[in-house]
C-alpha positions in Angstrom: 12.6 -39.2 -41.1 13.7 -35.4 -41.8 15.1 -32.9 -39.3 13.3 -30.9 -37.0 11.4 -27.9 -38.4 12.4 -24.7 -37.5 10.3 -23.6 -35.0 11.5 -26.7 -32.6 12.8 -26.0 -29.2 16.5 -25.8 -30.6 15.9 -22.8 -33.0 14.0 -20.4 -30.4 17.2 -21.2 -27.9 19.2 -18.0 -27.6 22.6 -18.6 -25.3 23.6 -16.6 -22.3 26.6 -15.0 -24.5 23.5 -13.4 -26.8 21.6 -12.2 -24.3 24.9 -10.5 -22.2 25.5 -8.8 -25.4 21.9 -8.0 -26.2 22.0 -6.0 -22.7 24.7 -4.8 -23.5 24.0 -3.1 -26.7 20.8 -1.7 -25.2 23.4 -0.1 -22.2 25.0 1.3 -24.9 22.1 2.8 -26.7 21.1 4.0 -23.4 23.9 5.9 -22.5 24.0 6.9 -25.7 20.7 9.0 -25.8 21.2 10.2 -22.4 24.8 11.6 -23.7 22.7 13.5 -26.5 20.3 14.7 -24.0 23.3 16.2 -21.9 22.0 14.1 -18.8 23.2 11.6 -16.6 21.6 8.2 -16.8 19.6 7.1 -14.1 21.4 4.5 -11.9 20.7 1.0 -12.9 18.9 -1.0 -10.5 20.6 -4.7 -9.4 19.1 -8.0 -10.6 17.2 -9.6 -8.2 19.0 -12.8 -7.1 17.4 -15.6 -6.1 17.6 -16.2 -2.2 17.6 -20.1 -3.5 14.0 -20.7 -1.1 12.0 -22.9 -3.5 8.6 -21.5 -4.5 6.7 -23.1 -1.7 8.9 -21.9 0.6 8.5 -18.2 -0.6 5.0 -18.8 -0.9 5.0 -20.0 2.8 6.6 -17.0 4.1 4.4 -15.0 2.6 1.6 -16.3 3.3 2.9 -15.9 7.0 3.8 -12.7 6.9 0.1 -12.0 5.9 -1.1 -13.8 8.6 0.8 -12.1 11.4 0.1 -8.3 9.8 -4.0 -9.3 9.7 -3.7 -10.3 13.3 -1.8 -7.6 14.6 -4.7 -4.9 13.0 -7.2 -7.2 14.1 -5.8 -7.5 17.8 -6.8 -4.1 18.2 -10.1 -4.2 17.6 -10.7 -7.4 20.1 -9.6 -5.4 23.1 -13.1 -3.6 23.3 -16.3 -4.9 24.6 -19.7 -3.4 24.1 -21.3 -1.2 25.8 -24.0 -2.0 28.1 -27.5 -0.4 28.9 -26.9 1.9 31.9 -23.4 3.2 29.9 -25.6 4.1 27.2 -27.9 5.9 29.1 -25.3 7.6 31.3 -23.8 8.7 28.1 -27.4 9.4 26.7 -28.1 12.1 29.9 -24.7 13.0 29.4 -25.7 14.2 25.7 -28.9 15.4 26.5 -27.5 17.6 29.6 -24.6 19.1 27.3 -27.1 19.7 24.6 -29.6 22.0 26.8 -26.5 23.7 28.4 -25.9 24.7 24.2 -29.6 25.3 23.5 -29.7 27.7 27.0 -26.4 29.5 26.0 -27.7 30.4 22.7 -31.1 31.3 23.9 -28.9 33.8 26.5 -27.0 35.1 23.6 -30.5 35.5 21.4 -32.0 37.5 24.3 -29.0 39.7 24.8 -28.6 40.5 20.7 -32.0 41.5 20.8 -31.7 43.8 24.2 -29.3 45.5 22.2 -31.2 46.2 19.0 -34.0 47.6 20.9 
C-alpha cells in the first residue's frame, strides 16, 4: 500500500513548540502596534487552568448552583398567602373611603376657586 495522504491526522498536527512561538509572534506584533500607537498594551488576561473536575463534575456543580439560586428567588414568593374575602373588602371600603375623602377635597377646592372668581 502507499503512505498516508496528506490530509491524515499526522500532517494537520502542529506541536506545542509551534504554537508557543505562534503566541509569541502575535505578542510581539501586539506590542509592536501598541508601541506605534504610543500606548500601553492592555494587560493580558491568565489562561484559564483547568481545576482537573471532569466534565460531569463541572456540569454537576453547575447544575447545583442553579438549583439553589432558583430556590432562593422562589422562597420569597412562597411566604405569602392569598387574601381572603373580608380582607378584600376591608381593603375595598378602605379604597372607596380614601377615594371620597379625594373627590370631597377637590369638590372643596372647586367651590373655593370659583368663590374667588366671582
Amino acid at each position: 500500500m502507499s503512505s498516508p495522504p496528506p490530509s491524515s491526522v499526522a500532517s494537520r498536527f502542529v506541536s506545542q513548540t509551534e504554537l508557543e512561538q505562534a503566541k509569541a509572534t502575535r505578542e510581539e506584533q501586539w506590542r509592536a502596534a501598541y508601541a506605534r500607537l504610543g500606548q500601553e498594551p492592555p494587560p493580558q488576561r491568565a489562561e484559564d487552568v483547568g481545576d482537573g473536575r471532569s466534565l460531569y463534575e463541572r456540569l454537576q456543580t453547575n447544575k447545583a448552583a442553579k438549583e439553589e439560586q432558583w430556590q432562593e428567588q422562589h422562597k420569597l414568593s412562597k411566604q405569602f398567602r392569598a387574601l381572603e374575602e373580608d380582607e378584600i373588602l376591608f381593603l375595598r371600603q378602605a379604597a372607596a373611603a380614601r377615594d371620597a375623602e379625594e373627590a370631597a377635597r377637590k369638590r372643596a377646592e372647586r367651590q373655593e376657586v370659583e368663590g374667588f372668581r366671582e
